[in-house]
C-alpha positions in Angstrom: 10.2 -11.8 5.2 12.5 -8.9 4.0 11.2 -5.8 3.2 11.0 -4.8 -0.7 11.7 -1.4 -0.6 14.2 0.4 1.4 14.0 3.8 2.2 15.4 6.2 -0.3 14.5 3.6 -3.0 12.4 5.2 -6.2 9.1 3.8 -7.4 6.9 3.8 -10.2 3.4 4.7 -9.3 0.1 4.2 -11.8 -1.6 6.9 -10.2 -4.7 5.4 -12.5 -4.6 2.0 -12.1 -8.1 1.9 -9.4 -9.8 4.7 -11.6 -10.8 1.2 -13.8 -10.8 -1.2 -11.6 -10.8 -1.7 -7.9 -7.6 -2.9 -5.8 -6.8 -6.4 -5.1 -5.1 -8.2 -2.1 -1.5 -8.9 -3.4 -1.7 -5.0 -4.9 1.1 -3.1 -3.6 0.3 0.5 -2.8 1.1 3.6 -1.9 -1.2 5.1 0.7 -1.3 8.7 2.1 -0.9 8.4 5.7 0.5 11.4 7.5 3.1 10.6 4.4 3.5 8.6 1.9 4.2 5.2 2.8 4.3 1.6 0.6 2.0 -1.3 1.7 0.9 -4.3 0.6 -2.9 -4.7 0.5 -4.1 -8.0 2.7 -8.0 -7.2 2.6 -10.3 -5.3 0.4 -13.6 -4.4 2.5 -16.7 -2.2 2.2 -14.3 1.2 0.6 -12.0 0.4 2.9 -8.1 -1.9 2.8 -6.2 -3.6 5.8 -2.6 -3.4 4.3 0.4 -4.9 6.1 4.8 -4.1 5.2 6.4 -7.1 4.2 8.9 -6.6 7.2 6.5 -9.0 9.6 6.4 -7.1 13.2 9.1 -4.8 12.3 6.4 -3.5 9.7 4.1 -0.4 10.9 1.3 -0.5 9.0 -3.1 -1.8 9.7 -2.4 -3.6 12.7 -1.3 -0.3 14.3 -3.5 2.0 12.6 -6.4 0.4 11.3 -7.7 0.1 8.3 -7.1 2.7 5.5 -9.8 4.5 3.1 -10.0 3.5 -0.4 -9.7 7.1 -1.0 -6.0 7.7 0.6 -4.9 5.5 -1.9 -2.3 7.5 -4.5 -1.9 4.3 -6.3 -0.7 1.0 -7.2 3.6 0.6 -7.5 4.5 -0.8 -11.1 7.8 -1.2 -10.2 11.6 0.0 -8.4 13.4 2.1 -10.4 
């Protein structure tokens, strides 16, 4: 699968969208991990996600490092701009 965002590429963030409800797999994300990165949430778990790229293996992302706090979340992508 390609990716859906390059780098360079602007996004729209709703930095409130989990402060109502609670993430979803499907959601796509950005996540604060040693910067900001965009993933796609596979698993919700116990306060915690397992996100994955949409680049297959080319993708770094849970399978690496594990999965991610709730809380390291900055919030859901609305859309490119």
């Amino acid at each position: 699968m390609l990716p859906a965002f390059r780098n360079g590429e602007k996004v729209l963030v709703n930095r409130l969208s989990y402060l109502f409800g609670k993430p979803k797999a499907g959601d796509v994300v950005v996540i604060r991990h040693q910067k900001d990165i965009i993933k796609r949430i596979a698993k919700v778990e116990k306060g915690k996600v397992f996100v994955v790229g949409d680049n297959g293996n080319k993708s770094t992302d849970s399978r690496n490092f594990g999965w991610i706090k709730m809380e390291k979340i900055v919030g859901k992508v609305v859309m490119k701009i």
